[in-house]
C-alpha positions as CSV (number, residue, x, y, z in Angstrom):
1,X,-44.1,-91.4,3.8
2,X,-43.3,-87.6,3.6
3,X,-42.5,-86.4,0.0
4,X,-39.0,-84.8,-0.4
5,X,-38.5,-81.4,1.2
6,X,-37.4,-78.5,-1.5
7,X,-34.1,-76.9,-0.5
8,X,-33.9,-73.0,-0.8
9,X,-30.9,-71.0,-0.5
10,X,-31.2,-67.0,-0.5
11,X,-28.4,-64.7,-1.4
12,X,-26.5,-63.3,1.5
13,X,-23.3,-61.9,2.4
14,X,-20.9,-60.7,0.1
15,X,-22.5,-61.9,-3.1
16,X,-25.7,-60.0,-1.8
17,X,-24.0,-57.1,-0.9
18,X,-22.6,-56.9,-4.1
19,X,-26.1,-57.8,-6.1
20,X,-27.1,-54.7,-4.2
21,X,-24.1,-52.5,-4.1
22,X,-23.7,-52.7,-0.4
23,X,-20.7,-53.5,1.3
24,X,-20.5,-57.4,1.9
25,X,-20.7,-58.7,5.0
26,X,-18.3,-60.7,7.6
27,X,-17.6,-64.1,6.6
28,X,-20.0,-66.4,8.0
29,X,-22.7,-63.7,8.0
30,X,-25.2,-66.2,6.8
31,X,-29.2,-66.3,5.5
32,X,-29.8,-70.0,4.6
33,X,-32.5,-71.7,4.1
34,X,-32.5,-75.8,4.4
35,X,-35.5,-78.1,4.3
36,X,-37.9,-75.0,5.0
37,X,-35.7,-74.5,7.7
38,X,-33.7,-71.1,8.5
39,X,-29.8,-72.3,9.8
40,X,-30.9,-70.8,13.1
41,X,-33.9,-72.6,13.4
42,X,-31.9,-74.3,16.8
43,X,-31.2,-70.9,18.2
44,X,-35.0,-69.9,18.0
45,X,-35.7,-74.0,19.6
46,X,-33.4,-73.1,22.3
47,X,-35.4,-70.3,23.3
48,X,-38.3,-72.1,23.6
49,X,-38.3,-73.1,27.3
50,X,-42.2,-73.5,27.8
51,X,-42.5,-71.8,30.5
52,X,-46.2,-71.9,31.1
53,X,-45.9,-76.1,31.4
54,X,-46.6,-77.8,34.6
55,X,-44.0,-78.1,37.0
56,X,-42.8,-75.1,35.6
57,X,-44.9,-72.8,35.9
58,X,-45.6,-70.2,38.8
59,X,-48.7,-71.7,39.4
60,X,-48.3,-74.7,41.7
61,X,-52.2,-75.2,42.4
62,X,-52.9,-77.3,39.7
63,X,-56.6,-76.4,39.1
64,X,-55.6,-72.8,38.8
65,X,-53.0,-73.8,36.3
66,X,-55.2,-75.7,34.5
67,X,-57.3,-72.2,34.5
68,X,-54.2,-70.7,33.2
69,X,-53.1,-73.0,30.6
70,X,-56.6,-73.2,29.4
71,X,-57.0,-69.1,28.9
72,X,-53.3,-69.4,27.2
73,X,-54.8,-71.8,25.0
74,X,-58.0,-70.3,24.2
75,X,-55.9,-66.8,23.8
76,X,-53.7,-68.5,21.0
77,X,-56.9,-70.0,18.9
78,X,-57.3,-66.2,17.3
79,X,-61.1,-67.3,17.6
80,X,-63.9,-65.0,19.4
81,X,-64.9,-67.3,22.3
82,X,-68.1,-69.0,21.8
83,X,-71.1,-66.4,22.2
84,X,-73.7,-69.2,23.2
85,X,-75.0,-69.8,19.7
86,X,-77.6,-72.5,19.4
87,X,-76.9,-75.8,17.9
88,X,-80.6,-75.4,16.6
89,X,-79.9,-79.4,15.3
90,X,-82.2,-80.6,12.2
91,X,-82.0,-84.2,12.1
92,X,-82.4,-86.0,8.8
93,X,-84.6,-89.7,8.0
94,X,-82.7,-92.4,10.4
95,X,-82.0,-96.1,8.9
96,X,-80.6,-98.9,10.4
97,X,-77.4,-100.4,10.9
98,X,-76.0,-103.1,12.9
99,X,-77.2,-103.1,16.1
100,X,-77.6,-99.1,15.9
101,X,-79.8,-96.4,14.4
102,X,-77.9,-93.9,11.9
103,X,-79.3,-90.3,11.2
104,X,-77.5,-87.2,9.5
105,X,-77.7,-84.2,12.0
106,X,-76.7,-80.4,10.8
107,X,-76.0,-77.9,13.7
108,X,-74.2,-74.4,14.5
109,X,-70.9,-75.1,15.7
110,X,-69.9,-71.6,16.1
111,X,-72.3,-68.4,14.4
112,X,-70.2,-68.8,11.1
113,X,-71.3,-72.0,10.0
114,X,-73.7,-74.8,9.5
115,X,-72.2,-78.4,9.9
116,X,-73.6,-81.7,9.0
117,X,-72.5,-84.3,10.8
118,X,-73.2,-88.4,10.9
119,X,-74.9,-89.7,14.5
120,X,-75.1,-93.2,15.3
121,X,-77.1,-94.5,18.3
122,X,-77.6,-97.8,19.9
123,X,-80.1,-100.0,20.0
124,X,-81.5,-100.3,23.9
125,X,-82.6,-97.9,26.7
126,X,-80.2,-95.2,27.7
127,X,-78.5,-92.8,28.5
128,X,-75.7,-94.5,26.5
129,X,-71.7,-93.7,26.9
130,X,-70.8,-91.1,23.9
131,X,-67.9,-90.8,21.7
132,X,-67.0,-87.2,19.5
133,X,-65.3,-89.0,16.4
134,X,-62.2,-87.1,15.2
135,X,-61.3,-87.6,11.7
136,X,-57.8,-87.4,10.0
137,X,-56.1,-85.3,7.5
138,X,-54.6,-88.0,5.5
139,X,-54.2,-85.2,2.2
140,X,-57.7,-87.0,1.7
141,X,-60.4,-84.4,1.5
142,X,-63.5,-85.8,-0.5
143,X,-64.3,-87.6,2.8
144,X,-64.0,-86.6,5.9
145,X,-66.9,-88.2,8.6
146,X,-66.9,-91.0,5.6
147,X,-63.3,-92.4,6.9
148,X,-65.0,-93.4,10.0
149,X,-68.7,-94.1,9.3
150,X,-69.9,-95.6,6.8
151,X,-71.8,-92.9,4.0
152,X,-74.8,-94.9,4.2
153,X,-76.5,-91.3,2.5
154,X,-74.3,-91.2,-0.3
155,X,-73.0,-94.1,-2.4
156,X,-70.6,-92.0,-4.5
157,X,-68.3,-91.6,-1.2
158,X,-68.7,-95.2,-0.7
159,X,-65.5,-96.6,-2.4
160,X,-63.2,-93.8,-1.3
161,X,-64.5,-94.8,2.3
162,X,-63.9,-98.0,2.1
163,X,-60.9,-97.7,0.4
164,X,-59.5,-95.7,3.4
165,X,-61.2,-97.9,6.2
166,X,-59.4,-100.8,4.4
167,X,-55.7,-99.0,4.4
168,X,-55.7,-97.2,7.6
169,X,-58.3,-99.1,9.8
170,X,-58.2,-103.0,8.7
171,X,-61.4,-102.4,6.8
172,X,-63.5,-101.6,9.5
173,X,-65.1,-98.3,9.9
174,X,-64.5,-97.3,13.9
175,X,-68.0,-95.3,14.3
176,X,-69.7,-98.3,12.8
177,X,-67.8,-100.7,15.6
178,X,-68.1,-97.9,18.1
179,X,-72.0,-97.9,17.9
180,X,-72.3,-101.6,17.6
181,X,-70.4,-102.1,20.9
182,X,-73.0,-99.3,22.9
183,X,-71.8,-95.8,22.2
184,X,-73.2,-92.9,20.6
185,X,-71.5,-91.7,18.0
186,X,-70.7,-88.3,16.6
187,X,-68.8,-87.7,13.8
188,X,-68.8,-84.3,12.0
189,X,-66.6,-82.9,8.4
190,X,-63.8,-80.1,9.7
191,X,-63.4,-77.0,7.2
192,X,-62.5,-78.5,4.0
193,X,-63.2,-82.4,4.1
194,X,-66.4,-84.1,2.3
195,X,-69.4,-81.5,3.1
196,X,-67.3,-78.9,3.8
197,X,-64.8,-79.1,0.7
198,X,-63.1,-80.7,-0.8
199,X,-59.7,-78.0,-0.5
200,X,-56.6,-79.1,-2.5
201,X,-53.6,-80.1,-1.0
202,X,-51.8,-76.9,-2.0
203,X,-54.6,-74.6,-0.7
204,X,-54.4,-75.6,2.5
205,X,-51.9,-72.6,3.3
206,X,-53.4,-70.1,1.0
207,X,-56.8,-70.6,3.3
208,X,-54.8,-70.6,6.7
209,X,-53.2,-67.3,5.6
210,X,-56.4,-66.2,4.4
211,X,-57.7,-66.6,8.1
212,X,-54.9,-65.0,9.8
213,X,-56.0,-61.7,7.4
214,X,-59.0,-61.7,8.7
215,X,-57.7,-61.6,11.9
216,X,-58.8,-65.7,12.8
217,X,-57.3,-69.3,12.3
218,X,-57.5,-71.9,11.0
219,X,-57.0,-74.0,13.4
220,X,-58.6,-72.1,16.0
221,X,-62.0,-72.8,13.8
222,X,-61.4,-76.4,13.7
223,X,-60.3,-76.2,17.8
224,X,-63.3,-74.3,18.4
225,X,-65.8,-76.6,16.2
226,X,-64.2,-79.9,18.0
227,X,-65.2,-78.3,21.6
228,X,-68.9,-77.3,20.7
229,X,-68.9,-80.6,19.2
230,X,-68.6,-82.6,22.7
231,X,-70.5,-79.5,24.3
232,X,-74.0,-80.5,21.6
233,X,-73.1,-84.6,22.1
234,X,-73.0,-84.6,25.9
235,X,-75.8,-82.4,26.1
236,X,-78.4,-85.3,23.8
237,X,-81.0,-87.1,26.0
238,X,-79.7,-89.9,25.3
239,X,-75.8,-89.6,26.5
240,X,-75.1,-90.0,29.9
241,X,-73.3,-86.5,30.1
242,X,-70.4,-88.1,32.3
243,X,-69.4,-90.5,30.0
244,X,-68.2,-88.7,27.0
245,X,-64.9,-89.4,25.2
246,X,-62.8,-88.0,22.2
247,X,-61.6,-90.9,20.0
248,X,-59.4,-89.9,16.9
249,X,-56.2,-90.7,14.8
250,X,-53.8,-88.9,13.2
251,X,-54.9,-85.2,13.0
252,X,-58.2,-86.5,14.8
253,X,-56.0,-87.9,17.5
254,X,-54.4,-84.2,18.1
255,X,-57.9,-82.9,17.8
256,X,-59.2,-85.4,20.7
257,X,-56.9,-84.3,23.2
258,X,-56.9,-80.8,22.3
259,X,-61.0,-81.1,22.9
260,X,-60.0,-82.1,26.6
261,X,-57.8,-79.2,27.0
262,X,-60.7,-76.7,25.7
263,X,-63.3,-78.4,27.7
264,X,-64.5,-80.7,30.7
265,X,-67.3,-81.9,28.6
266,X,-64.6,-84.7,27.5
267,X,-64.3,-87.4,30.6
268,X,-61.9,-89.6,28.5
269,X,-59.6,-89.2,25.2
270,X,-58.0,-92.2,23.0
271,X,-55.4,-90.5,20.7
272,X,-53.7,-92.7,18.0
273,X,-50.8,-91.4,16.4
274,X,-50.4,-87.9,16.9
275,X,-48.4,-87.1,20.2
276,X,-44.6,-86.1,20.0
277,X,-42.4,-83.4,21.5
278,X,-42.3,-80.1,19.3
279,X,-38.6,-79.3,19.6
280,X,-38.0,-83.3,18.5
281,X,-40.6,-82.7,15.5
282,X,-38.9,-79.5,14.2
283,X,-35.7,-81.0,12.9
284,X,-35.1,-81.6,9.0
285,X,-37.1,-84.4,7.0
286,X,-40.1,-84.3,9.3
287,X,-43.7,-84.1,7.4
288,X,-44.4,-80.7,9.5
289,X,-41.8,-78.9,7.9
290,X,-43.6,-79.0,4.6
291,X,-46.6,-76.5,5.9
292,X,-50.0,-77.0,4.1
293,X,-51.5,-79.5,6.4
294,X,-49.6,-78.2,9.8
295,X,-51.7,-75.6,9.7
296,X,-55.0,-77.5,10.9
297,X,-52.7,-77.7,14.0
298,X,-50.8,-74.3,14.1
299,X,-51.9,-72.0,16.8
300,X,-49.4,-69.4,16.3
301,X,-47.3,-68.3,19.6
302,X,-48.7,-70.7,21.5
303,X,-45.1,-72.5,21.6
304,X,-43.5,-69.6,23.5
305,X,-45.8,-70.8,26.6
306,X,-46.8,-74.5,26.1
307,X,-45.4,-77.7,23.9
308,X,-48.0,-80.5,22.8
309,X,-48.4,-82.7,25.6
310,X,-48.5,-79.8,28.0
311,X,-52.1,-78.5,26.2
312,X,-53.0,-82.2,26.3
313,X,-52.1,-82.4,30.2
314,X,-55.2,-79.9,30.7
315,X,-57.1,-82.6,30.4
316,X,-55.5,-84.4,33.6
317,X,-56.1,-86.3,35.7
318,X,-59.2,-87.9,33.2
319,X,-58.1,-91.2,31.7
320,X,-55.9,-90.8,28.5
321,X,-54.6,-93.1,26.1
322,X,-51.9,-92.0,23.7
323,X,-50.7,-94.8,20.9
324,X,-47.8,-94.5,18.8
325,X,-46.6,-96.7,16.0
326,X,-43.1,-97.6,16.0
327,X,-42.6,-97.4,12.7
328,X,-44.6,-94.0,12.2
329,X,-42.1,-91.7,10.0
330,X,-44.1,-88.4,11.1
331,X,-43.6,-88.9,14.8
332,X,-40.0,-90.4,15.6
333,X,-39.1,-91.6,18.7
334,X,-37.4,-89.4,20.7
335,X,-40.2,-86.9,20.3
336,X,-42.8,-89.6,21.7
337,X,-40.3,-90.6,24.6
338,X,-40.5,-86.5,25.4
339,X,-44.2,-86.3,24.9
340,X,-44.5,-89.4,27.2
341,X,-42.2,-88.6,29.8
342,X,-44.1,-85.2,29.9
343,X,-47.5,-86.8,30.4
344,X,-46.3,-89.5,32.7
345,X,-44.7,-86.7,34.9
346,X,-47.9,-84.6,35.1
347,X,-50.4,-88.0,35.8
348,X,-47.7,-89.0,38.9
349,X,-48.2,-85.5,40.1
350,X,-52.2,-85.9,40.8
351,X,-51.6,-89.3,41.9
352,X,-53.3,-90.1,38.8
353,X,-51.2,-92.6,36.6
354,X,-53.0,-95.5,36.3
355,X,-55.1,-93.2,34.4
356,X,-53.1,-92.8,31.7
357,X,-52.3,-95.8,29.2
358,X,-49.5,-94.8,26.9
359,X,-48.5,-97.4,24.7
360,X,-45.5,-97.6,21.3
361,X,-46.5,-100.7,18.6
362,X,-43.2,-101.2,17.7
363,X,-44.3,-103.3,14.5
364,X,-47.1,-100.7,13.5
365,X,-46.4,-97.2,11.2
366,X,-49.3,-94.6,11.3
367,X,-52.2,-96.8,11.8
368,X,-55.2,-97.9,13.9
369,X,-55.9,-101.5,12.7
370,X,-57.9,-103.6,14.5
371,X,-55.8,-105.1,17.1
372,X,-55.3,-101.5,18.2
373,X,-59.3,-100.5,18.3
374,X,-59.8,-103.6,20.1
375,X,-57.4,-102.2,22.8
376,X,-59.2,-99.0,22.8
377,X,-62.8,-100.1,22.5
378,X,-61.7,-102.6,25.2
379,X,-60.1,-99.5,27.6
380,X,-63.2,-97.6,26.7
381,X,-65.4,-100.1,28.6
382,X,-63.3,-99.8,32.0
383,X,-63.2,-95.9,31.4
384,X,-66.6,-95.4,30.9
C-alpha cells in the first residue's frame, strides 16, 4: 500500500505579503500545496488534451503517425539516440537448469555502460521464441534480474529472491518457467538494482535530478537500455528474430510496452499491472504523487503530446496483453477503464482487436501469481 502523503502548505496572500512587507493580496489569491499537489493541479490536467494521440492527431495514415509518435517519444527520452555501439557480449561459465542452460552475459547497452545480465536458453534445436524480462521497482533494489531468475551465481541474493518470487509471483521465478516452457530468456539489472546498485529509496530523485543537470534522464537511460536490450536478444543465433516479446510487471510491465513503442524488434508485449490513464493517476493518494520512484517512468513533457496508452499504442497492431488487478491501490479503476478504452479504440481502428487481450482480476491487487502467468505463458504460445 502507498505510505501517507506529507501535506505542505506555503505562505501566500495577505499573511505573505505582510511577512514580506508587500501589500496582501485579493482574497482567495491562493499558493497551496496538498498531497504534493499545487490546488491548480486540475487546471494544468485540463490543459492536457494529448493532442499527438491517435485519432487525434493530424496524421490519419497510421504508419506515419506511428513515425510521429515514435520521434515525439524518442525526443522526450533527453537521451542521444543510439550511435551503433557494439553489444561486444562476454558470456560467463553456463550451468544447468531445468530443462534450460543458464549463462551470465555482460554487454554495452548504450556507450555509458557495461551491463550484466542473466540468459536462459532451452534445451533442443532452434531458433527458439525469445522473451526481454522486465523487472519491477518494488522499493526493492538489492535484486533486480534476481526477482525473476533464479541467482544461481550468487547465493547471498538467494533468499531476497525467493522471498520476492514467493510474495509477488506465487513462488515461482517467471524466467525460470519462461525457459522451461521453450523461450530464451533475457533478463538484465536497470540503473540502480542488484549489479547496478543498490540506490536508496530516498535517492532515487536526488539521481533523476542529477541526470536532468547533465542534460539526460533517467528514465530515458532505462527506456534506451530496455530497446537495445530486445535489439542484442533478437539479434542471437539462436532466437528466431520474429518471435520476440516483452514480458514484465509492475514498472517492468510499463518498461515492456514502452520497448514496443521504441522499437519493432518487439513482436508481442504482456504487461501486468502497470497501465492506467495519467489524468485518472494524478489525483490525491495515488503512489505517483510521492516522486522518488516515478521517476524511472517520468519523461518530462512528454504529457503535453501523448498519455500512457497512447506511447503503448505504437506498438499496434502486434498482439498486447495488458492485466490489471482489481484490487491494485496504485492503478484505480477509472484510470484502467481510460487506458483500456484508449487501447481498445486504436486496435478496432487497424482491424486488429483480437490482438489485444486486456483483462481486470477483480480478486487480485498488484500481482502476477501463477494463475495469471499461466494465462500469459499460455497466450504467449498462440502469439508466438
Amino acid at each position: 500500500m502507498p505510505e501517507p502523503l506529507n501535506r505542505r502548505t506555503f505562505v501566500t496572500g495577505a499573511a505573505a505579503a505582510a511577512f514580506l512587507g508587500g501589500t496582501p493580496q485579493a482574497a482567495g489569491a491562493a499558493g497551496l500545496v496538498d498531497d504534493n499537489l499545487p490546488d491548480f493541479h486540475q487546471a494544468l490536467k485540463d490543459g492536457l488534451g494529448f493532442p499527438l494521440a491517435w485519432g487525434t492527431s493530424p496524421v490519419r495514415d497510421f504508419r506515419a503517425w506511428r513515425r510521429t509518435a515514435r520521434a515525439k517519444v524518442e525526443e522526450h527520452l533527453l537521451l542521444a539516440r543510439q550511435d551503433g555501439t557494439p553489444y561486444a557480449p562476454e558470456f560467463g561459465e553456463s550451468s544447468q537448469g531445468d530443462g534450460f542452460t543458464r549463462e551470465l552475459v555482460t554487454l554495452s547497452l548504450t556507450r555509458y555502460d557495461r551491463v550484466r545480465a542473466a540468459l536462459l536458453t532451452p534445451h533442443g534445436t532452434g531458433p527458439f521464441p525469445a522473451v526481454v524480462l522486465l523487472h519491477d521497482h518494488g522499493a526493492r533494489f538489492d535484486i533486480g534480474k534476481e526477482k525473476l531468475v533464479r541467482p544461481w551465481y550468487d547465493d547471498t541474493r538467494l533468499a531476497s529472491a525467493q522471498a520476492w518470487a514467493d510474495k509477488y509471483f506465487s513462488g515461482r521465478f517467471v524466467g525460470d518457467e519462461l525457459a522451461r516452457r521453450g523461450h530464451v530468456v533475457l533478463c538484465a539489472d536497470a540503473l540502480g538494482w542488484g549489479d547496478r546498485g543498490p540506490v536508496a529509496y530516498d535517492q532515487q530523485q536526488a539521481l533523476a535530478s542529477n541526470f536532468y543537470n547533465l542534460g539526460s534522464s533517467l528514465a530515458g537511460l532505462m527506456a534506451r537500455e530496455d530497446a537495445r536490450a530486445a535489439g542484442f536478444l533478437a539479434g542471437l543465433d539462436r532466437v528466431d528474430a520474429r518471435r520476440v516479446a516483452a514480458v514484465g510487471f509492475s514498472m517492468g510491465a510499463y518498461r515492456a510496452w514502452q520497448t514496443a513503442a521504441l522499437t519493432d524488434d518487439i513482436a508481442a508485449v504482456a504487461s501486468v499491472c502497470w497501465m492506467t490513464g495519467l489524468k485518472d493517476m494524478m489525483v490525491p493518494g495515488n503512489n505517483t504523487l510521492r516522486g522518488q520512484s516515478s521517476y524511472y517512468m517520468l519523461h518530462p513533457g512528454l504529457s503535453r503530446s501523448l498519455d500512457f496508452p497512447d506511447v503503448a499504442s505504437i506498438g499496434a497492431p502486434r498482439p498486447m496483453l495488458f492485466f490489471n488487478g482489481g484490487l491494485d491501490p496504485l492503478f484505480p479503476a477509472d484510470g484502467v477503464r481510460t487506458a483500456h478504452e484508449k487501447l481498445r479504440a486504436v486496435w478496432r481502428s487497424r482491424h486488429a482487436e483480437e490482438r489485444l487481450h486486456l483483462r481486470t482480476w477483480p480478486d487480485l491487487g498488484h500481482v502476477f501469481v501463477d494463475r495469471m502467468q499461466d494465462e500469459v505463458f499460455s497466450w504467449l504460445d498462440t502469439v508466438l
